[in-house]
SERO-4910 file (N, C-alpha, C, O; in steps of 0.05 Angstrom, whole numbers):
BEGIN
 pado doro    nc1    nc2    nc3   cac1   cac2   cac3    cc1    cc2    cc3    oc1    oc2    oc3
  Unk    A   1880   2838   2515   1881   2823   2490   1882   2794   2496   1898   2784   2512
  Unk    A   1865   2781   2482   1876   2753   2484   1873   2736   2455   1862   2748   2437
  Unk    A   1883   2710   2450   1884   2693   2431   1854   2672   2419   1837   2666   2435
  Unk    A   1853   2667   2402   1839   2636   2398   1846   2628   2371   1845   2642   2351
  Unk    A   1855   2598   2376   1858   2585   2351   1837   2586   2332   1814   2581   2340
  Unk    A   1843   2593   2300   1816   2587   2285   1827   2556   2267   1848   2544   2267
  Unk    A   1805   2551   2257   1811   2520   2248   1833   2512   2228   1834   2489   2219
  Unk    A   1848   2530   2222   1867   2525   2213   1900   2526   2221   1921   2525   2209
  Unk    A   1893   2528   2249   1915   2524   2259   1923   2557   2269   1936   2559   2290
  Unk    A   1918   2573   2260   1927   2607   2253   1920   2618   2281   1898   2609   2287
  Unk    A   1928   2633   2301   1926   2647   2333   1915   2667   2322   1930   2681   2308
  Unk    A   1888   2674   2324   1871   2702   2321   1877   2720   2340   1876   2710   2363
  Unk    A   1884   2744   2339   1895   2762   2363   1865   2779   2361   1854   2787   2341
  Unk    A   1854   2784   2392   1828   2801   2393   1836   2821   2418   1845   2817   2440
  Unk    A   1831   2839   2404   1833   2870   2422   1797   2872   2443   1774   2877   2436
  Unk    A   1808   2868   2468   1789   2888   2479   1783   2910   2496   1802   2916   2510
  Unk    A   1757   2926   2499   1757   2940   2510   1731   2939   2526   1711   2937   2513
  Unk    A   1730   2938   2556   1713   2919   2571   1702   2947   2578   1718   2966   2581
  Unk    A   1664   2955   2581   1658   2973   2592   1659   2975   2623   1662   2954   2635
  Unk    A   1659   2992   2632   1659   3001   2661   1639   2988   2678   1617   2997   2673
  Unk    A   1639   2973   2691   1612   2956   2711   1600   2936   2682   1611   2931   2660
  Unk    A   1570   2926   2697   1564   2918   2684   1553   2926   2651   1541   2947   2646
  Unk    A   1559   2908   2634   1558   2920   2602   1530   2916   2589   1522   2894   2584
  Unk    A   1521   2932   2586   1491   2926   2569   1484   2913   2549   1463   2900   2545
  Unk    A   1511   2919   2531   1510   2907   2506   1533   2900   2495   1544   2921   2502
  Unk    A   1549   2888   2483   1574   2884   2466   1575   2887   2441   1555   2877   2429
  Unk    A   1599   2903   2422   1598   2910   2400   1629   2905   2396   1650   2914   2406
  Unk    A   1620   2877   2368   1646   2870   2359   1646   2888   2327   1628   2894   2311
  Unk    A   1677   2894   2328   1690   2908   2303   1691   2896   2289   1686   2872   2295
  Unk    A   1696   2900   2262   1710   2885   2240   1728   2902   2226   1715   2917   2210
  Unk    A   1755   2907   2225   1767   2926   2206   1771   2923   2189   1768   2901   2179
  Unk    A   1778   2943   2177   1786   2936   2133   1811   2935   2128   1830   2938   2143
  Unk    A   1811   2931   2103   1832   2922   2098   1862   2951   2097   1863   2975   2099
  Unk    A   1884   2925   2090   1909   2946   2106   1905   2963   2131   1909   2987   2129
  Unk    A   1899   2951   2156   1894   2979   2176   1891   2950   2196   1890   2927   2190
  Unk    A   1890   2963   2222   1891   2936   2245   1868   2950   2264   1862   2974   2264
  Unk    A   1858   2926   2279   1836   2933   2303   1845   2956   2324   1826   2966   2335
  Unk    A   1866   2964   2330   1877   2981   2349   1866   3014   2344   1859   3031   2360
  Unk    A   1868   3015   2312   1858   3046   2309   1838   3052   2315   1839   3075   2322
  Unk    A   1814   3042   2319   1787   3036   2333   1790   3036   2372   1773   3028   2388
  Unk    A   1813   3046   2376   1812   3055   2406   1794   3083   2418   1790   3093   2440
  Unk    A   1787   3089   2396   1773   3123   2401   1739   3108   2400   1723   3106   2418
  Unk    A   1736   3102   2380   1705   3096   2378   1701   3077   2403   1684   3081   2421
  Unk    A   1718   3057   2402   1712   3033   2435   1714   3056   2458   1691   3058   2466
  Unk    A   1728   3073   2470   1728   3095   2487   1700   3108   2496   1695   3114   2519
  Unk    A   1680   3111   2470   1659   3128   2462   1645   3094   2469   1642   3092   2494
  Unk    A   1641   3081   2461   1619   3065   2466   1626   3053   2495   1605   3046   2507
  Unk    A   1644   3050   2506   1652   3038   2536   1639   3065   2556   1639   3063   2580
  Unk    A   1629   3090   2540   1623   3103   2568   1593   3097   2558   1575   3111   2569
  Unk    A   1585   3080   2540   1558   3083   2534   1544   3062   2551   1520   3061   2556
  Unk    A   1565   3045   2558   1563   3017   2578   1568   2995   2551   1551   2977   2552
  Unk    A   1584   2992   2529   1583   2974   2516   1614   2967   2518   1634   2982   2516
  Unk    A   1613   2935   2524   1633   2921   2516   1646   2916   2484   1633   2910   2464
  Unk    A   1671   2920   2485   1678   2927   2451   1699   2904   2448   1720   2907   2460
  Unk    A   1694   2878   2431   1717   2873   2419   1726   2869   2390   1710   2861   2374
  Unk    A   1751   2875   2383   1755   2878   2347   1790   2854   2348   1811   2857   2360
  Unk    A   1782   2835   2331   1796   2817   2327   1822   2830   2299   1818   2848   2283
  Unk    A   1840   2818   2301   1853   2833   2281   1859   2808   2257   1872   2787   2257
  Unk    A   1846   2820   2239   1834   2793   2206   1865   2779   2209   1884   2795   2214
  Unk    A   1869   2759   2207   1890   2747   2189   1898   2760   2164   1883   2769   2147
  Unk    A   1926   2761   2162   1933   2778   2154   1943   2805   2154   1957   2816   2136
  Unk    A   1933   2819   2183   1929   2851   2184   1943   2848   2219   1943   2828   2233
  Unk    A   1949   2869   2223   1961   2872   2249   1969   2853   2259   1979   2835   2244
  Unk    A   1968   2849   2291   1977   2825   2306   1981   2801   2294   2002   2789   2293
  Unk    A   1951   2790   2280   1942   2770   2263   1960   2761   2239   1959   2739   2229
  Unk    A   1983   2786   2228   1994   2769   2209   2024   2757   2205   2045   2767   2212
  Unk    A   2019   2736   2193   2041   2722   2195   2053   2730   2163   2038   2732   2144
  Unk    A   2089   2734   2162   2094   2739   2140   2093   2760   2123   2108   2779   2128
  Unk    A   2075   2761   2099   2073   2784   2081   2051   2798   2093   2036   2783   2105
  Unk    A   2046   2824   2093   2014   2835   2099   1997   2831   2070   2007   2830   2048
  Unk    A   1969   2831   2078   1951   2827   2064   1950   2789   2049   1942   2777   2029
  Unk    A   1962   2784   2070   1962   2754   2058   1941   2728   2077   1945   2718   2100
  Unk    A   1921   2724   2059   1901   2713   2083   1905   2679   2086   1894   2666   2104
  Unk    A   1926   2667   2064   1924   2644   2060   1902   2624   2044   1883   2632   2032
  Unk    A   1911   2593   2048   1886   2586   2029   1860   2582   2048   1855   2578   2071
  Unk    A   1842   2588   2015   1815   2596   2021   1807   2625   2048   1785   2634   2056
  Unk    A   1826   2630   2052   1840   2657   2071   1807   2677   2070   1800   2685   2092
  Unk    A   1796   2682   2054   1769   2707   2054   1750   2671   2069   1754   2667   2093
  Unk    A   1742   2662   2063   1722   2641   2078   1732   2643   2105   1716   2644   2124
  Unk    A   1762   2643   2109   1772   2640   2137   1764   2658   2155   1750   2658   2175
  Unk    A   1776   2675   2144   1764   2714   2148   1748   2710   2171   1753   2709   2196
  Unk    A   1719   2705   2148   1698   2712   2161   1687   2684   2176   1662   2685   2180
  Unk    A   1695   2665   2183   1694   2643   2204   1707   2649   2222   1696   2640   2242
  Unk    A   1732   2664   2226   1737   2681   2249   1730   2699   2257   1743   2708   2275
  Unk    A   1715   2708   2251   1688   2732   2260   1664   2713   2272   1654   2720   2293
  Unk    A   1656   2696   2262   1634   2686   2271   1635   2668   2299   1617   2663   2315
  Unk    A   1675   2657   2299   1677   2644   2314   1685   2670   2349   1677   2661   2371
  Unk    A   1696   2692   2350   1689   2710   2358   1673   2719   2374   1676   2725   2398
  Unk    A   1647   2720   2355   1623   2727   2368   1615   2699   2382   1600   2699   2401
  Unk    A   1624   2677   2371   1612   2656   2387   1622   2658   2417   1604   2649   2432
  Unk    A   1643   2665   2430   1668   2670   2441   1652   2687   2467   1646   2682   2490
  Unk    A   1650   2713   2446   1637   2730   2461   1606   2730   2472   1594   2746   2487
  Unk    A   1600   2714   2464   1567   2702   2469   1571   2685   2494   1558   2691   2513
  Unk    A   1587   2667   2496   1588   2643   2516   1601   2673   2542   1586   2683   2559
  Unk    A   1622   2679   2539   1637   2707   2563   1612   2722   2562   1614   2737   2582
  Unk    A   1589   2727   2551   1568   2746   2561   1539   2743   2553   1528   2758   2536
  Unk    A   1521   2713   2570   1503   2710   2568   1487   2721   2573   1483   2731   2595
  Unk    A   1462   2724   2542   1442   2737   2546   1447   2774   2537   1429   2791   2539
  Unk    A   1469   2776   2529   1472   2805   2520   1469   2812   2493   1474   2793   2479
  Unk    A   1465   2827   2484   1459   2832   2456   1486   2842   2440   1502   2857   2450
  Unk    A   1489   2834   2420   1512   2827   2411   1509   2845   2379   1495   2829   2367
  Unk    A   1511   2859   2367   1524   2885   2343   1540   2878   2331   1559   2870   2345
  Unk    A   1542   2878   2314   1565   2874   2293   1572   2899   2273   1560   2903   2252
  Unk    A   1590   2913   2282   1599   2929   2266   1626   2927   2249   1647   2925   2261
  Unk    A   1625   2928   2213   1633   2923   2195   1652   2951   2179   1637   2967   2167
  Unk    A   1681   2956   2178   1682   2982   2160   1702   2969   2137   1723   2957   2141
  Unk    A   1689   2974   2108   1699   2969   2091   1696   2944   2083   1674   2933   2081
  Unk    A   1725   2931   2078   1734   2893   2081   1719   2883   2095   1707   2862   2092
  Unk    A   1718   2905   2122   1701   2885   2153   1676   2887   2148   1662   2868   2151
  Unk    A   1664   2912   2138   1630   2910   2124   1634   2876   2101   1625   2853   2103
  Unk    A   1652   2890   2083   1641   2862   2061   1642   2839   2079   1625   2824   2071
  Unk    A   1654   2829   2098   1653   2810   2116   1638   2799   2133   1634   2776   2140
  Unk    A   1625   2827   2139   1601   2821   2151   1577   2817   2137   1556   2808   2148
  Unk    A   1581   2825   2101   1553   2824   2092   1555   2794   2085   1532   2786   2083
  Unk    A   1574   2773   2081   1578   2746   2082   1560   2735   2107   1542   2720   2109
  Unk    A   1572   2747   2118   1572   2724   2153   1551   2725   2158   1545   2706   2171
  Unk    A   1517   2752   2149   1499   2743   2154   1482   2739   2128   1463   2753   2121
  Unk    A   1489   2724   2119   1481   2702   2100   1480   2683   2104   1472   2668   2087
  Unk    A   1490   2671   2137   1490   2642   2148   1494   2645   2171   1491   2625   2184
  Unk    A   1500   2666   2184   1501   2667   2221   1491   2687   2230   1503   2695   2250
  Unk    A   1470   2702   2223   1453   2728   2225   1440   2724   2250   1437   2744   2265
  Unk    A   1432   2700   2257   1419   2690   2286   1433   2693   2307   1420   2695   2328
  Unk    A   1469   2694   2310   1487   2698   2329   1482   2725   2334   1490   2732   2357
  Unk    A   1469   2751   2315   1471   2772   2320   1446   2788   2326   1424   2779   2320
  Unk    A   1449   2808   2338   1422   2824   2349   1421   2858   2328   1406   2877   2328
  Unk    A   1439   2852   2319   1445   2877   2292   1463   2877   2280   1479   2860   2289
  Unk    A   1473   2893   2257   1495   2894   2240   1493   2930   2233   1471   2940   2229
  Unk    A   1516   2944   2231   1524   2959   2220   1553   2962   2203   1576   2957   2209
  Unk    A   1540   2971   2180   1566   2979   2161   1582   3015   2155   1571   3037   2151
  Unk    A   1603   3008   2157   1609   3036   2155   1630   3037   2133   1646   3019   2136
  Unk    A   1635   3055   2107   1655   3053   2092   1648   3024   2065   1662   3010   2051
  Unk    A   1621   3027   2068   1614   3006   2060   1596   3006   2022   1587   3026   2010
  Unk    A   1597   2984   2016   1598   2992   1984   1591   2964   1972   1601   2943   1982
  Unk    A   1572   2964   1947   1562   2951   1930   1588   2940   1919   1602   2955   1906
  Unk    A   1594   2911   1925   1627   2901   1922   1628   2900   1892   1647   2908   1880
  Unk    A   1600   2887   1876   1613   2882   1847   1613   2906   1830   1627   2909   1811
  Unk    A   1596   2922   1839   1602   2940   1832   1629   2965   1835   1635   2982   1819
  Unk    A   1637   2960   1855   1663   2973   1856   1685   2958   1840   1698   2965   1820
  Unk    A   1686   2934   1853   1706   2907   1825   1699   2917   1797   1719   2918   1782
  Unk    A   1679   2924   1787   1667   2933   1763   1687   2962   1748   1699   2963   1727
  Unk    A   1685   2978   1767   1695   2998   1771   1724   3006   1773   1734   3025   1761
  Unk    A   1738   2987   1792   1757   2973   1786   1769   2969   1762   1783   2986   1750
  Unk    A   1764   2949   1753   1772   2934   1720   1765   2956   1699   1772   2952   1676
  Unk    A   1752   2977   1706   1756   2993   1683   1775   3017   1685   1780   3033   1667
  Unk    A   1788   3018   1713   1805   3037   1714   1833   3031   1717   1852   3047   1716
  Unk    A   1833   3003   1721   1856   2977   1721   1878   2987   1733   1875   3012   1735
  Unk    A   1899   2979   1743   1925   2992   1758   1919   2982   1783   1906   2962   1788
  Unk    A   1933   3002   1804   1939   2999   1837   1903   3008   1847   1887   3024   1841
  Unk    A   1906   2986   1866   1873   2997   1874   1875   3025   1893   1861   3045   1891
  Unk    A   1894   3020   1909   1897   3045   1928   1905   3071   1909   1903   3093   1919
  Unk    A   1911   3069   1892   1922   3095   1874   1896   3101   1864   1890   3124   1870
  Unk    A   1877   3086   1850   1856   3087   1833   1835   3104   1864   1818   3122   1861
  Unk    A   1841   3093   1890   1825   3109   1909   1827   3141   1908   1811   3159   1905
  Unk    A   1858   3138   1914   1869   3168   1914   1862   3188   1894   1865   3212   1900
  Unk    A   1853   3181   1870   1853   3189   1846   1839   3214   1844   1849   3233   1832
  Unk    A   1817   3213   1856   1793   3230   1861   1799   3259   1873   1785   3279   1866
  Unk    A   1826   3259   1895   1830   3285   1905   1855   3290   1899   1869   3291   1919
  Unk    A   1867   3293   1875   1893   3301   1858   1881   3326   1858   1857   3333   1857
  Unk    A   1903   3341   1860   1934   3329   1869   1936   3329   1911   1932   3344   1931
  Unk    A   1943   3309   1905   1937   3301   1935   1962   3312   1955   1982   3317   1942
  Unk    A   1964   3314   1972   1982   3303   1990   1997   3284   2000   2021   3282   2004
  Unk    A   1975   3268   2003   1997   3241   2008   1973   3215   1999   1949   3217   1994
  Unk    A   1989   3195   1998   1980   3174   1975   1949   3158   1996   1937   3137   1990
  Unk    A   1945   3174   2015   1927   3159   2037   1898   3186   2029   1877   3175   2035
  Unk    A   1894   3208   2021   1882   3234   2020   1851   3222   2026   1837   3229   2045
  Unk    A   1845   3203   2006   1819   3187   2004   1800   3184   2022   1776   3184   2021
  Unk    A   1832   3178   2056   1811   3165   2075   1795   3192   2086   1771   3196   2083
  Unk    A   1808   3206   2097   1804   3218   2107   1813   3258   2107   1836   3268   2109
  Unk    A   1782   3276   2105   1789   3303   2112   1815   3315   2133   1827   3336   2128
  Unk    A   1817   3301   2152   1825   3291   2170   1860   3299   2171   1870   3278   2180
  Unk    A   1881   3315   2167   1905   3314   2159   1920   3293   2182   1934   3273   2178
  Unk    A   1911   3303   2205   1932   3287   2224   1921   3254   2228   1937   3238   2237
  Unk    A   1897   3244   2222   1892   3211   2214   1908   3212   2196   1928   3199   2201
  Unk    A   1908   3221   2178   1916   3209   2139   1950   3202   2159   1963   3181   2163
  Unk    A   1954   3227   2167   1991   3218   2167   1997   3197   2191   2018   3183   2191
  Unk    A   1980   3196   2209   1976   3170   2228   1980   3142   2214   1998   3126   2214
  Unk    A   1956   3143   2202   1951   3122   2178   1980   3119   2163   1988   3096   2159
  Unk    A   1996   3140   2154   2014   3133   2135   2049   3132   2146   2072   3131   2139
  Unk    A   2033   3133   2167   2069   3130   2191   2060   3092   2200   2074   3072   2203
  Unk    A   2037   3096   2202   2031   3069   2213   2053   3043   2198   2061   3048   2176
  Unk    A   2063   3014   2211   2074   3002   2192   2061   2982   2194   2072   2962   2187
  Unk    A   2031   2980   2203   2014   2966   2196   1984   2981   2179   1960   2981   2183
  Unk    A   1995   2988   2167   1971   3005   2151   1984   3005   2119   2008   3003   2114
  Unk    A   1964   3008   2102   1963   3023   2079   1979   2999   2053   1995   3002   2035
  Unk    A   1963   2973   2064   1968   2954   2044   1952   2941   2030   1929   2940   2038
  Unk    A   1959   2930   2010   1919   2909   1993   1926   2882   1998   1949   2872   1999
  Unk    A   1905   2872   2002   1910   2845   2000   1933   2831   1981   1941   2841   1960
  Unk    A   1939   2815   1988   1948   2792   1966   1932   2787   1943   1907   2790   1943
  Unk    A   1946   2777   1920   1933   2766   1892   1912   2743   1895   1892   2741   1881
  Unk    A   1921   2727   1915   1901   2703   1931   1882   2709   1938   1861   2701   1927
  Unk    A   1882   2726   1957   1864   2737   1979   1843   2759   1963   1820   2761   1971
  Unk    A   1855   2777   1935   1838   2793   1930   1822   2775   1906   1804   2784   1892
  Unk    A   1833   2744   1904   1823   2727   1885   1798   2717   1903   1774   2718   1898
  Unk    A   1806   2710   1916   1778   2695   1939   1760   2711   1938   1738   2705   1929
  Unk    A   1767   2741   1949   1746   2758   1953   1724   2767   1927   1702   2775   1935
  Unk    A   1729   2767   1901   1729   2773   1876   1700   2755   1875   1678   2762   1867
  Unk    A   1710   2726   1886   1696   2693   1877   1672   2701   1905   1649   2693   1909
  Unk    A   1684   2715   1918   1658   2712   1944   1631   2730   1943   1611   2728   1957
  Unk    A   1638   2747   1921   1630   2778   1908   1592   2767   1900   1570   2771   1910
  Unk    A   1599   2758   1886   1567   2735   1873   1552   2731   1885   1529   2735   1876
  Unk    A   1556   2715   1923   1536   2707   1935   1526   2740   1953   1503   2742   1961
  Unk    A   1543   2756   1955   1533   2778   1965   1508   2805   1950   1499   2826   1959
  Unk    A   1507   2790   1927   1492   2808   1905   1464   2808   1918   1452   2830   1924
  Unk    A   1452   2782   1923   1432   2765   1934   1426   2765   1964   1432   2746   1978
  Unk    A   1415   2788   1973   1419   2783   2009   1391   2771   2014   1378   2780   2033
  Unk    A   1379   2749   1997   1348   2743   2013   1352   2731   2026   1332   2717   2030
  Unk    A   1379   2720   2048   1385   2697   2064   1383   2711   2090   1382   2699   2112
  Unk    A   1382   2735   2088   1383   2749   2104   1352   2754   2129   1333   2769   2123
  Unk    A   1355   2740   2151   1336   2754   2159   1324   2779   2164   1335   2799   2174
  Unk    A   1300   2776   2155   1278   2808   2144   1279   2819   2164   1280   2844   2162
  Unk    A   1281   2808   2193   1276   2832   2223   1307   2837   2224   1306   2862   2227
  Unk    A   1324   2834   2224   1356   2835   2231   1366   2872   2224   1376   2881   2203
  Unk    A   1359   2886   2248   1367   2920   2247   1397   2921   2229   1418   2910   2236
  Unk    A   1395   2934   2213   1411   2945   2193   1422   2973   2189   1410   2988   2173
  Unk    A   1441   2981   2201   1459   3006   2201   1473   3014   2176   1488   2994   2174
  Unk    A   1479   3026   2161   1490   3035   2142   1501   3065   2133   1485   3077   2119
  Unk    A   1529   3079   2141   1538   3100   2140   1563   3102   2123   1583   3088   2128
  Unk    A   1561   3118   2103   1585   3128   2087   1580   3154   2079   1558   3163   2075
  Unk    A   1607   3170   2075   1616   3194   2064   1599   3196   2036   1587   3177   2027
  Unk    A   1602   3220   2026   1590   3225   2003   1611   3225   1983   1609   3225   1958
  Unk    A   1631   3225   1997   1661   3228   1974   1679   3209   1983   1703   3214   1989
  Unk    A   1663   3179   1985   1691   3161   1996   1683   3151   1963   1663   3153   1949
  Unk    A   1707   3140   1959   1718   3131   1927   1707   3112   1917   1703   3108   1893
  Unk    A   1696   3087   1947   1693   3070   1938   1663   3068   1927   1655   3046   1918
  Unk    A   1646   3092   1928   1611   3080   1918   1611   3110   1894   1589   3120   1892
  Unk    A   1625   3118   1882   1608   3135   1859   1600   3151   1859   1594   3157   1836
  Unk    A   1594   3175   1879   1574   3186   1882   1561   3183   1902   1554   3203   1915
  Unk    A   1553   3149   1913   1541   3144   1928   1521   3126   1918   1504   3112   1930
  Unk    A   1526   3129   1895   1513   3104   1872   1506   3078   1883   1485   3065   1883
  Unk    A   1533   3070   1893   1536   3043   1895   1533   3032   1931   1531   3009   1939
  Unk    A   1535   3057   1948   1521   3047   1974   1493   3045   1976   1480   3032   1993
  Unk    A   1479   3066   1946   1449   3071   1948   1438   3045   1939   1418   3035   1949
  Unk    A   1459   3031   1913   1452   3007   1909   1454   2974   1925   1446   2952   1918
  Unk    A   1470   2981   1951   1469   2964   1967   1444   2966   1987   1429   2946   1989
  Unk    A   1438   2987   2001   1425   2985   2013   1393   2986   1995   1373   2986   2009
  Unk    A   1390   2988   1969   1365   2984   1959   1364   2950   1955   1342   2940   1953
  Unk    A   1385   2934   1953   1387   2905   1948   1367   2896   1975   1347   2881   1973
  Unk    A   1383   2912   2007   1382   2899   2026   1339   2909   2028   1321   2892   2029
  Unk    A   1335   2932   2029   1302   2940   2017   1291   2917   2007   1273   2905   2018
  Unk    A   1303   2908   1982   1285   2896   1964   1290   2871   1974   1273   2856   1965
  Unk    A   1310   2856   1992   1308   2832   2001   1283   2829   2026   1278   2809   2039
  Unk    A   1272   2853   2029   1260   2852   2053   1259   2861   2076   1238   2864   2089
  Unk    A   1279   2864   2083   1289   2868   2102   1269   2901   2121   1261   2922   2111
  Unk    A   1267   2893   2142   1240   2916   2161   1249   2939   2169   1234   2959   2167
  Unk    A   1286   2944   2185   1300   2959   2198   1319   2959   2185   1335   2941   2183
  Unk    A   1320   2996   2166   1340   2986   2155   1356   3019   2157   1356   3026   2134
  Unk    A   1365   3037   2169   1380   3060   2177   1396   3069   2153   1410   3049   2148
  Unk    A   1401   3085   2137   1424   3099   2121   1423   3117   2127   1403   3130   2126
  Unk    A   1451   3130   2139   1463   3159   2133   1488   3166   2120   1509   3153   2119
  Unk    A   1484   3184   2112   1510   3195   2085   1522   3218   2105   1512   3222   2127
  Unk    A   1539   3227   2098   1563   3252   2116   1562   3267   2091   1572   3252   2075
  Unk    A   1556   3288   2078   1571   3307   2062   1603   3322   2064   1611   3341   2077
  Unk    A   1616   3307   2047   1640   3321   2037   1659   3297   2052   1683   3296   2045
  Unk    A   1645   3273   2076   1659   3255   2084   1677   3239   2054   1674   3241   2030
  Unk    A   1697   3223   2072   1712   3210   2057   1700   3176   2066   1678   3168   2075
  Unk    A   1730   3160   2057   1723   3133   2062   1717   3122   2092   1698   3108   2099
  Unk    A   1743   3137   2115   1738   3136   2139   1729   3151   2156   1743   3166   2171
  Unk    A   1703   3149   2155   1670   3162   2171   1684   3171   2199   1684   3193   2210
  Unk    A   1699   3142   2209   1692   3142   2236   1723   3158   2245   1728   3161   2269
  Unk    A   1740   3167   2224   1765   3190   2237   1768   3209   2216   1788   3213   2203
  Unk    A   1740   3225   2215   1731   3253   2195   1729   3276   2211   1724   3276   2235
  Unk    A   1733   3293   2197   1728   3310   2216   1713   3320   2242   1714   3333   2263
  Unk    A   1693   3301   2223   1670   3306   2234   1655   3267   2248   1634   3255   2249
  Unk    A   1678   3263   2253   1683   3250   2284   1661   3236   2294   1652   3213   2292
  Unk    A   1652   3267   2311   1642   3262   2343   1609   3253   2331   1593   3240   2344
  Unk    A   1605   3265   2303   1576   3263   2293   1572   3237   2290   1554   3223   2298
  Unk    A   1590   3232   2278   1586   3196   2259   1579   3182   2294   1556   3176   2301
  Unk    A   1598   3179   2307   1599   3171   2336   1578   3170   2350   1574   3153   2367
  Unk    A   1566   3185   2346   1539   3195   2357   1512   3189   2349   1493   3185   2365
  Unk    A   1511   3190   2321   1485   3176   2308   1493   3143   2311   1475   3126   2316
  Unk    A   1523   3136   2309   1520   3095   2314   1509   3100   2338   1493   3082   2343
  Unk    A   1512   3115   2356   1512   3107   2392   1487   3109   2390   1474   3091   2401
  Unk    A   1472   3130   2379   1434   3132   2379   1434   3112   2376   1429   3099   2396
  Unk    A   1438   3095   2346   1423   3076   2341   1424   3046   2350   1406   3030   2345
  Unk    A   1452   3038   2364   1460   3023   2382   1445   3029   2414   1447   3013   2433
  Unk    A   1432   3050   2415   1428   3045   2438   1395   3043   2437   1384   3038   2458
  Unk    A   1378   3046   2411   1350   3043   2401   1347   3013   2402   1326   3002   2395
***
């Protein structure tokens, strides 16, 4: 693990996991929200025997990274976010010239990533989203069911078990996740205010370069798209922006977190195909 200042003064804490000899390729994380870069030690495991260098920074706010209350990103805190992601990969570009560089996004860290290449798409050699979802449309969705967002998740598999059921098929994640005392929080009123205001420019991906390989995997029963409504409507945005390479796969009966489902080793396996295409 090591540190870097982001411009606001704030110590970014970044988790890594260095492949065995030399690395072919590097694949930085982005986690979501309430949850820290560390749970992602299984998937970095799986890609370090693939020969890929893995690092996942932990957002401001969330694990290592937070100072104070959790879910608190500070001011202008969602712009920060994702300037510490970009700054990152800059990071990791200079420590490994000439390597191809992935960006993988779950959730918060998808919407993060669908920001960042809207203006730094050229730092990257791909993007994948996992847990990922048409934001205004879920906000939409949201406001009509009003209350706790994490409750409004859970909602779907009442009567549940435990207040986490959403993420995952999965019994022994869910209770990982809910022993965790870095897990299972929302942003701040600030922070989910920023994010709300950042919602608009992501509707619009024509900034996006048209060649830039595009990954996209979610459950058929994660809370956050509908049905699947609203991932089908993201990735038809990113279609109709143009875009040449563009991958979707769905999991049947999956939840929100793809990548600790039961069905695991599959999800694991189609990113590693297509990371390694």
């Amino acid at each position: 693990m090591f540190t870097f200042t982001s411009t606001d003064g704030l110590e970014i804490h970044v988790h890594e996991w260095p492949a065995p000899g030399e690395p072919r390729g590097i694949v930085q994380l982005s986690h979501g929200m309430g949850e820290h870069a560390a749970r992602y030690a299984h998937l970095a495991g799986t890609l370090n025997g693939l020969g890929y260098t893995v690092y996942a920074d932990d957002h401001r706010g969330h694990g290592r990274t937070m100072q104070g209350k959790p879910g608190h990103l500070g001011e202008d805190g969602w712009n920060l976010l994702v300037a510490d992601m970009v700054a990152l990969t800059r990071l990791v570009r200079d420590r490994h010239p000439g390597l191809p560089v992935v960006l993988l996004g779950h959730s918060l860290g998808s919407f993060a990533a669908q920001q960042y290449i809207l203006d730094h798409a050229d730092l990257l050699d791909g993007v994948a989203m996992t847990g990922t979802t048409a934001l205004d449309g879920l906000f939409g969705a949201l406001a009509e069911a009003g209350g706790d967002v994490l409750a409004a998740f859970n909602a779907p598999f009442q009567p549940a078990r435990t207040p986490a059921d959403w993420l995952s098929r999965d019994e022994a994640q869910v209770d990982a996740y809910v022993a965790d005392p870095w897990c299972g929080f929302e942003l701040d009123d600030q922070g989910m205010g920023d994010l709300i205001n950042a919602t608009a420019r992501l509707v619009d991906p024509a900034a996006v370069p048209k060649d830039l390989p595009l990954y996209v995997a979610v459950g058929d029963r994660d809370p956050l798209n509908g049905g699947l409504a609203l991932s089908d409507l993201l990735v038809q945005r990113y279609r109709d922006a143009g875009l040449t390479d563009v991958t979707y796969r769905t999991y049947a009966g999956a939840r929100h977190e793809i990548l600790n489902e039961t069905n695991r080793d599959e999800v694991e396996a189609d990113l590693a195909a297509w990371l390694t295409r």
